[in-house]
C-alpha positions in Angstrom: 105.4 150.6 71.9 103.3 148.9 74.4 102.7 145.9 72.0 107.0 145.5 70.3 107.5 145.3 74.2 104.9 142.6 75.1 106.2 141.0 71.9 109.7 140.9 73.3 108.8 139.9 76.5 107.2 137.1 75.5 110.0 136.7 72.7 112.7 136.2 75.4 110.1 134.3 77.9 109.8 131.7 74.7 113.5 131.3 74.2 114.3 131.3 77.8 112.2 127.9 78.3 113.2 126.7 75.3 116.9 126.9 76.7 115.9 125.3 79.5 114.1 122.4 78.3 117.3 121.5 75.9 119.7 121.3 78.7 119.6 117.4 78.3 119.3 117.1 74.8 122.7 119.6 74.3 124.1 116.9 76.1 123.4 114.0 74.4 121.6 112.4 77.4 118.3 110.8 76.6 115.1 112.6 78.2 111.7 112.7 78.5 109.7 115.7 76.3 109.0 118.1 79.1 105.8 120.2 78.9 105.4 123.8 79.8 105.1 124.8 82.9 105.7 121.3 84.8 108.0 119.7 82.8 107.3 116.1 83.5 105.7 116.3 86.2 102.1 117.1 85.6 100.5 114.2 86.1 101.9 113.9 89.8 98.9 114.0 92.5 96.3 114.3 90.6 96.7 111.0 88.1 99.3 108.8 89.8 101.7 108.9 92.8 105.1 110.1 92.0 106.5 106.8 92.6 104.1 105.2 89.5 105.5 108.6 87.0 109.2 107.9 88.1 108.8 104.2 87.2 107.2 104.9 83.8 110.1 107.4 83.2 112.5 104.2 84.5 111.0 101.7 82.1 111.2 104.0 79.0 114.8 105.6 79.5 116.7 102.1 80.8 117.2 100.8 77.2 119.4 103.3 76.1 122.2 101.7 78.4 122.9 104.9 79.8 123.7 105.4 83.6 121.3 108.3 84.0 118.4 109.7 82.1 117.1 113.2 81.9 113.8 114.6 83.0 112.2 118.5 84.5 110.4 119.5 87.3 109.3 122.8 85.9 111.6 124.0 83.7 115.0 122.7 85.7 116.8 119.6 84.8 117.1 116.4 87.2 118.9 112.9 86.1 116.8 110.2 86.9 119.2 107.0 88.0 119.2 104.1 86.2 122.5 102.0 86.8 123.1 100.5 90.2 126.8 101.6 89.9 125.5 105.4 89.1 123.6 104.7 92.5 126.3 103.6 94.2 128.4 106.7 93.2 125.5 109.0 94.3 124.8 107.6 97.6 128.2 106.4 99.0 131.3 106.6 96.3 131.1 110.4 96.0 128.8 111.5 98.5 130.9 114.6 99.2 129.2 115.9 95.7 125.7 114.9 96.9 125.4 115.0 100.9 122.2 117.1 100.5 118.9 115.8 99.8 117.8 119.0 97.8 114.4 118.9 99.9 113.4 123.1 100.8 113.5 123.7 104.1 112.8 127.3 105.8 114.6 127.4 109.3 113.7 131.5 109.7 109.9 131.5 108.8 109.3 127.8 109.9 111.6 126.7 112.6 110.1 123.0 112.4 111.2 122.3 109.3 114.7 122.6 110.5 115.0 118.8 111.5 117.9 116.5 110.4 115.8 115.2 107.2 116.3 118.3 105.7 118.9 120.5 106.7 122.5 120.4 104.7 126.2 120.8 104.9 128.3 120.9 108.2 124.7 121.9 109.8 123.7 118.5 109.3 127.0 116.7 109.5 127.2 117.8 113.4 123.5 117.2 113.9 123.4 113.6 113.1 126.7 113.4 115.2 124.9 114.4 118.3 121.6 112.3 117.2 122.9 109.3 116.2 123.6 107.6 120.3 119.9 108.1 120.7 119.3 105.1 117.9 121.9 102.4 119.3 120.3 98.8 120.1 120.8 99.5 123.9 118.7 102.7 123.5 116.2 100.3 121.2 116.0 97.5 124.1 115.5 100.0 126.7 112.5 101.5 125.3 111.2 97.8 124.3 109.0 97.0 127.1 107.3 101.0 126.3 106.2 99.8 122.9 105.4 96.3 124.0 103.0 98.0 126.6 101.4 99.9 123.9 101.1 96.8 121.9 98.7 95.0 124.7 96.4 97.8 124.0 96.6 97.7 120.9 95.5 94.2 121.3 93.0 94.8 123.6 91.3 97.1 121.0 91.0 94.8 118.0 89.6 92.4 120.6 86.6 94.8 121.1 86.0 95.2 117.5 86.1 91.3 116.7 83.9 90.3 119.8 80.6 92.2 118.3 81.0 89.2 115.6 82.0 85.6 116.1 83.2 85.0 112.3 85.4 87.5 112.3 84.9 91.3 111.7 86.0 93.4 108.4 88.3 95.8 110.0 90.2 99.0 108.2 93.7 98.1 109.4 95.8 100.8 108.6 94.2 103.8 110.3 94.0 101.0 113.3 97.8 100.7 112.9 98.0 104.5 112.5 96.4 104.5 115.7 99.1 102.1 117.4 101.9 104.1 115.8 100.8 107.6 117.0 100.5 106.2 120.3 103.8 104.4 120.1 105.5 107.6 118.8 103.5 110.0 121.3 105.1 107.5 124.2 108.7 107.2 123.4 109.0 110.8 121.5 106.9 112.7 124.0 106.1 110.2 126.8 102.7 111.2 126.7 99.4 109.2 126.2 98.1 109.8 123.1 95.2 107.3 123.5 94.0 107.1 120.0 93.6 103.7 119.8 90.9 104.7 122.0 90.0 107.4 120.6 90.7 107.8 116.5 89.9 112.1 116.8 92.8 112.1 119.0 94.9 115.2 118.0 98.3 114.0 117.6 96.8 111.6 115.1 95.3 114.5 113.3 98.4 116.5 112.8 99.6 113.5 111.3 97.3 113.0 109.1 97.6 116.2 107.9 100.9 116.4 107.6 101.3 113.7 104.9 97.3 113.8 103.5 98.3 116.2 100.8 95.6 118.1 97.8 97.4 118.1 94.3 98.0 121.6 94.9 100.1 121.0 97.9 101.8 118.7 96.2 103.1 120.7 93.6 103.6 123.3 96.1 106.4 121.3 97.4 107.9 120.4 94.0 108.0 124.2 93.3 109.6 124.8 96.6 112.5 122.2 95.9 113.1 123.4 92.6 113.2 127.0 93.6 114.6 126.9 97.1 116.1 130.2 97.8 113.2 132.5 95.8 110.8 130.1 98.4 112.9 131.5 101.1 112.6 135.2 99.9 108.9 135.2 99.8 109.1 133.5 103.3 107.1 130.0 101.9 106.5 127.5 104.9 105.9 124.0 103.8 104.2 123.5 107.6 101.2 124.1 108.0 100.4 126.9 110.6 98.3 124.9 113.6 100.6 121.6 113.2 103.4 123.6 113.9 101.9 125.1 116.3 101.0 122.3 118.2 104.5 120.6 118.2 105.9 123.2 119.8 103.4 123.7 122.2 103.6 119.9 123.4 107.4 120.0 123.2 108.0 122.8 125.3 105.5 122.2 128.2 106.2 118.1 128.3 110.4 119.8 128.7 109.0 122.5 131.3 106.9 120.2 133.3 109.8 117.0 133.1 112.5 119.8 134.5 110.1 121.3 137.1 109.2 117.5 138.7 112.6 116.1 137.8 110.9 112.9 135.5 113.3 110.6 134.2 112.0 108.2 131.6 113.6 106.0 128.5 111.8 107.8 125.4 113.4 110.2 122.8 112.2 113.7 124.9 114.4 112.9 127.5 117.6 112.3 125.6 117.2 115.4 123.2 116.7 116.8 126.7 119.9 116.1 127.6 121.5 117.2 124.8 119.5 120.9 125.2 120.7 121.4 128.5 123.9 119.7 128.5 125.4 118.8 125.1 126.0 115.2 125.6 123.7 111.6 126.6 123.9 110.6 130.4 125.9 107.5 129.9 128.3 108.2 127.2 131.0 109.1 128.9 133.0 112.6 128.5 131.9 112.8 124.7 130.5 116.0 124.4 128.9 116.5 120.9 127.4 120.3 121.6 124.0 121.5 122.8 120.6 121.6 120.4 118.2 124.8 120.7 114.7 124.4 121.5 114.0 125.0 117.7 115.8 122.0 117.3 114.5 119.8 119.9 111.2 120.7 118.8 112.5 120.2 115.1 113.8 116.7 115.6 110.8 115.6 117.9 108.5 116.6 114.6 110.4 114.5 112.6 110.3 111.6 114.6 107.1 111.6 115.5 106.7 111.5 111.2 109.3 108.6 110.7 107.0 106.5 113.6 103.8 107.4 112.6 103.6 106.9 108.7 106.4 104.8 107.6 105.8 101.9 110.3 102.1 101.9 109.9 102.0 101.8 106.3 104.4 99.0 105.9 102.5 97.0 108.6 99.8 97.3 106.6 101.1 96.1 103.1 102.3 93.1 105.0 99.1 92.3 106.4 97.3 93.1 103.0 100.1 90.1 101.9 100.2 88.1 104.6 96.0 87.7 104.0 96.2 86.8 100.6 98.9 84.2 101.4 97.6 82.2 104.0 100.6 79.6 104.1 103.6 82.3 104.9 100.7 83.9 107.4 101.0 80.7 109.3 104.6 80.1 108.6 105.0 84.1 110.0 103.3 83.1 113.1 104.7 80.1 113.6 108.1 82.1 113.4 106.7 84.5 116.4 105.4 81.7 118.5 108.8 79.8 118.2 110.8 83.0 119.2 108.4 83.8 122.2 108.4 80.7 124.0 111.9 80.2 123.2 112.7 83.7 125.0 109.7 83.7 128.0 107.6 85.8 126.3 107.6 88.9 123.8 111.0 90.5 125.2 113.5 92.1 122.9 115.8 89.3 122.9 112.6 87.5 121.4 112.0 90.3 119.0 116.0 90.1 117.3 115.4 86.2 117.1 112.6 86.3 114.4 114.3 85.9 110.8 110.7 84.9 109.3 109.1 88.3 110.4 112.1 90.3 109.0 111.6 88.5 105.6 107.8 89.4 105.7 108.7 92.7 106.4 111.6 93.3 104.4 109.7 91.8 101.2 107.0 94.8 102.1 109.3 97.3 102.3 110.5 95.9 98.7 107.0 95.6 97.4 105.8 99.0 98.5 108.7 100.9 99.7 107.4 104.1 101.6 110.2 106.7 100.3 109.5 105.6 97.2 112.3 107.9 95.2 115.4 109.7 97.3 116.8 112.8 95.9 120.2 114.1 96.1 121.2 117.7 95.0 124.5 118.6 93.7 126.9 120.3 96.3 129.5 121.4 93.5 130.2 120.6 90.1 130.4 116.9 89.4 131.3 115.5 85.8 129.5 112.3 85.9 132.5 108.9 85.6 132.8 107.7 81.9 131.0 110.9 80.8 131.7 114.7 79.2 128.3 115.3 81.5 129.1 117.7 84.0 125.8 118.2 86.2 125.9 121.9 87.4 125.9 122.6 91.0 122.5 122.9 92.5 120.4 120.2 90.1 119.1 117.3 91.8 119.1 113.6 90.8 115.9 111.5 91.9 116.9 107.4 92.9 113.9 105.9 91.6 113.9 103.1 94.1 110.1 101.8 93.7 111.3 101.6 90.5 114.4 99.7 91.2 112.5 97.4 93.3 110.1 96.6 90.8 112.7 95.9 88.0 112.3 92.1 86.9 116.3 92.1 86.0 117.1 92.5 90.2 113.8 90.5 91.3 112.1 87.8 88.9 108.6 88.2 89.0 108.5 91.3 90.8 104.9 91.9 91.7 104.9 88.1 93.7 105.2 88.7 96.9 108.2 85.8 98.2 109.9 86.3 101.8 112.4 83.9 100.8 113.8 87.0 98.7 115.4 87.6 102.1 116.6 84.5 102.9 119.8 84.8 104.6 121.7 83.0 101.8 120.0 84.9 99.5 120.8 88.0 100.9 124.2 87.6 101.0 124.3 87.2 97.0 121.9 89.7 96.4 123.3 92.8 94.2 124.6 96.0 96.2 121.6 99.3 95.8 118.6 96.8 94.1 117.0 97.3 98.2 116.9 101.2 99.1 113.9 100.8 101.9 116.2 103.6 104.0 118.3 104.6 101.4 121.8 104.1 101.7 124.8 105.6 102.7 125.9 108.6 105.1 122.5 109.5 105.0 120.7 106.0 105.4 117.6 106.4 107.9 118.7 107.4 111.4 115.8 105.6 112.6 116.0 102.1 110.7 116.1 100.6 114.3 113.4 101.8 115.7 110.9 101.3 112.5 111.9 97.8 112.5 111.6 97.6 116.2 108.0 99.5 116.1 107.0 96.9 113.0 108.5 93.4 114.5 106.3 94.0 117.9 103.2 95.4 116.1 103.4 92.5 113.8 104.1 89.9 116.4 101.3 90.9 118.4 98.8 90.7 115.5 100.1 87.5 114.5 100.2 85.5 118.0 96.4 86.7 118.4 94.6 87.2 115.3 94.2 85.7 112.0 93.7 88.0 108.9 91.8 87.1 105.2 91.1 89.1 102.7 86.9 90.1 102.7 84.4 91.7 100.2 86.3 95.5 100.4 89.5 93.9 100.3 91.4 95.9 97.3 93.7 93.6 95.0 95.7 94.7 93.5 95.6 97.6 95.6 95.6 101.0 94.1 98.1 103.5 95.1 96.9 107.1 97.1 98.3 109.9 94.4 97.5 112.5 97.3 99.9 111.0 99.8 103.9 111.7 100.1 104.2 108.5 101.3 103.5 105.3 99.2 99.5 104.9 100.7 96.6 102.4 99.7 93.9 104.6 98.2 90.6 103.8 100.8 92.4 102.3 103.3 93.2 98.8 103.8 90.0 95.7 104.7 90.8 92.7 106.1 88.6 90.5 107.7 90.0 89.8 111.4 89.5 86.8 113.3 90.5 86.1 117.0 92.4 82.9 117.0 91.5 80.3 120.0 94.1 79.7 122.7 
């Protein structure tokens, strides 16, 4: 008995995934042969970054013409984008089907993870209403000079390292820029000194580190826990870790008690969320009162932003360094563009900072080249048949945007491995097709933060250029290889450049 019932379990177990992996093929859709127990996604963290596996999958299903191909993480179904217009629909044209990124989230056993990233529906919806003042270009020039500050000692330190060595010094710039970032993001999200350009053990920089310094098994941890969202939730799975949580809310809730105890009033992130805690609405807009956040959610939405600063900005700073020193003649023409703009304005003010087209090119370009979300996912809110299709994709399933892919596609950019500025030429721009430049994603749900990323990378950028000159050196990487144990799109061993202080 004990054997005809181990034979039908594993009789229905065999049939069961077998159902599953011909989802796509029932539908006529083209696919990529999934593999028991990961689908297609085996290779991801321990081989190459998810960004290199989604462009593989990109390349081979495109010929069929299709808008969408099919491929599994694990044994459930997701439809890879590969038309612009199929983007377009995803992101903007019917975003009432896909509002929700699909990414798991676990607000009861990990309150952190409850940010605006993550969270769905209405929840979300009247979230980013609240958040969304706290990004506008007068909050942006107010906390200017605070990140202009940071950016004299950040300055100040790659002076040290260079003076020990007249030719110029081989410097690992992107945990340097990690360090300017964390204390950037520790000042206007906390207003607290993180000092790790001073010192590189500094624990905010730690927790960030280990938030997005993933092992493989991590990795597919949080594939598992998107796929199966609501059994993660029953068995009470946090995706953060115990001591980074921890800490966050530690920080938050003594920098609120100790701000409301002295009365401190300063222009950084903590003290608007502050002001929509304890009374619902910012200090200068008007009678618009868009309802209170919880401390969960300060804390939640502090976490997050502290992420978006520290790993995003310093990661694209870096690929445009890596480019910038193996292209010495759009390095010069980069700090020519800076110099211009200072002297123009009376120094590096914010005015100076929106009047640098050059830099924006540079960085732009980067965020092309090695974009740091490098695929978006959006998960079906209700049964959508797909337009010009029998295909109805059943509520729940997600669809990946492959946007490295999309960025690396020689039909939107000729030559796409060159790296050319002039890409994002203003004329250029303005004939350039709708969804081939997905940096922030698009849509509803585009990057809250785009303004203060840019912001963080013009003045990081600007002072590196007015002050330094950068070549590649003997541990320069090129082409780089890409991290496969990072979430975000990371050069494996850092990033050399050899760093030169430039005469005045």
């Amino acid at each position: 008995m004990f054997i005809y019932l181990l034979l039908a379990v594993i009789t229905v177990a065999v049939w069961y995934v077998h159902r599953k992996y011909s989802f796509w093929a029932d539908r006529g859709v083209p696919f990529v042969k999934p593999r028991f127990p990961f689908g297609n996604i085996q290779g991801i963290g321990r081989r190459m970054h998810s960004s290199q596996l989604m462009t593989k999958f990109y390349n081979e299903l495109k010929p069929s013409g299709r808008s969408f191909g099919g491929i599994y993480f694990f044994t459930n179904p997701v439809a890879l984008a590969l038309d612009l217009d199929f983007v377009k629909s995803v992101l903007v044209r019917d975003f009432g089907y896909f509002h929700d990124r699909g990414v798991y989230y676990n607000e009861k056993d990990d309150p952190i993870s409850g940010h605006l990233f993550n969270i769905e529906g209405t929840k979300w919806t009247n979230l980013r209403k609240k958040l969304v003042p706290t990004f506008s270009s007068g909050k942006m020039k107010q906390m200017c000079p605070t990140i202009v500050s940071v950016g004299d000692r950040f300055r100040e330190c790659l002076e040290r390292i260079c003076s020990v060595a007249d030719g110029g010094e081989e410097v690992e710039m992107k945990e340097l820029l990690a360090r300017f970032t964390t204390d950037v993001i520790g000042t206007c999200a906390f207003g607290i000194d993180c000092n790790s350009l001073n010192d590189p053990n500094a624990e905010f920089l730690r927790m960030g580190r280990k938030v997005f310094e993933v092992p493989r098994g991590r990795i597919l941890k949080f594939f598992f826990m998107a796929s199966f969202k609501e059994f993660s939730r029953r068995i009470h799975i946090k995706g953060t870790a115990e001591d980074v949580s921890a800490f966050f809310f530690k920080v938050v809730r003594e920098t609120i008690e100790y701000r409301e105890k002295n009365n401190v009033q300063r222009n950084d992130f903590m003290n608007l969320l502050m002001q929509l805690k304890n009374s619902g609405q910012l200090d200068d807009s008007g009678d618009e009162v868009v309802g209170k956040l919880s401390l969960n959610e300060v804390v939640a939405q502090a976490f997050v932003f502290f992420l978006g600063g520290f790993e995003t900005s310093s990661t694209t700073m870096s690929y445009c360094l890596h480019e910038l020193s193996l292209n010495p003649e759009i390095q010069q023409r980069a700090r020519e563009c800076v110099l211009e703009a200072v002297q123009k304005h009376g120094g590096l003010t914010y005015e100076a900072l929106m009047d640098m087209p050059y830099i924006d090119q540079c960085i732009n370009e980067s965020l092309r080249k090695y974009p740091p979300g490098a695929n978006l996912i959006r998960q079906v809110s209700r049964d959508y048949r797909v337009p010009g299709t029998d295909v109805i994709f059943p509520k729940g399933m997600n669809v990946m945007i492959p946007v490295y892919a999309i960025h690396h596609d020689p039909e939107h950019y000729p030559d796409p491995e060159r790296y050319d500025p002039d890409r994002f030429a203003a004329e250029r721009q303005e004939n350039r097709t709708p969804f081939t430049f997905l940096p922030f994603g698009e849509g509803p749900r585009i990057c809250i933060a785009q303004r203060f990323g840019m912001l963080e990378a013009r003045i990081g950028l600007s002072v590196l250029l007015m002050n330094f000159a950068f070549s590649r050196c003997s541990k320069t990487s090129v082409p780089l290889v890409i991290s496969s144990r990072h979430a975000v799109l990371t050069p494996e061993g850092g990033l050399w450049l050899k760093v030169e202080k430039l005469k005045a």
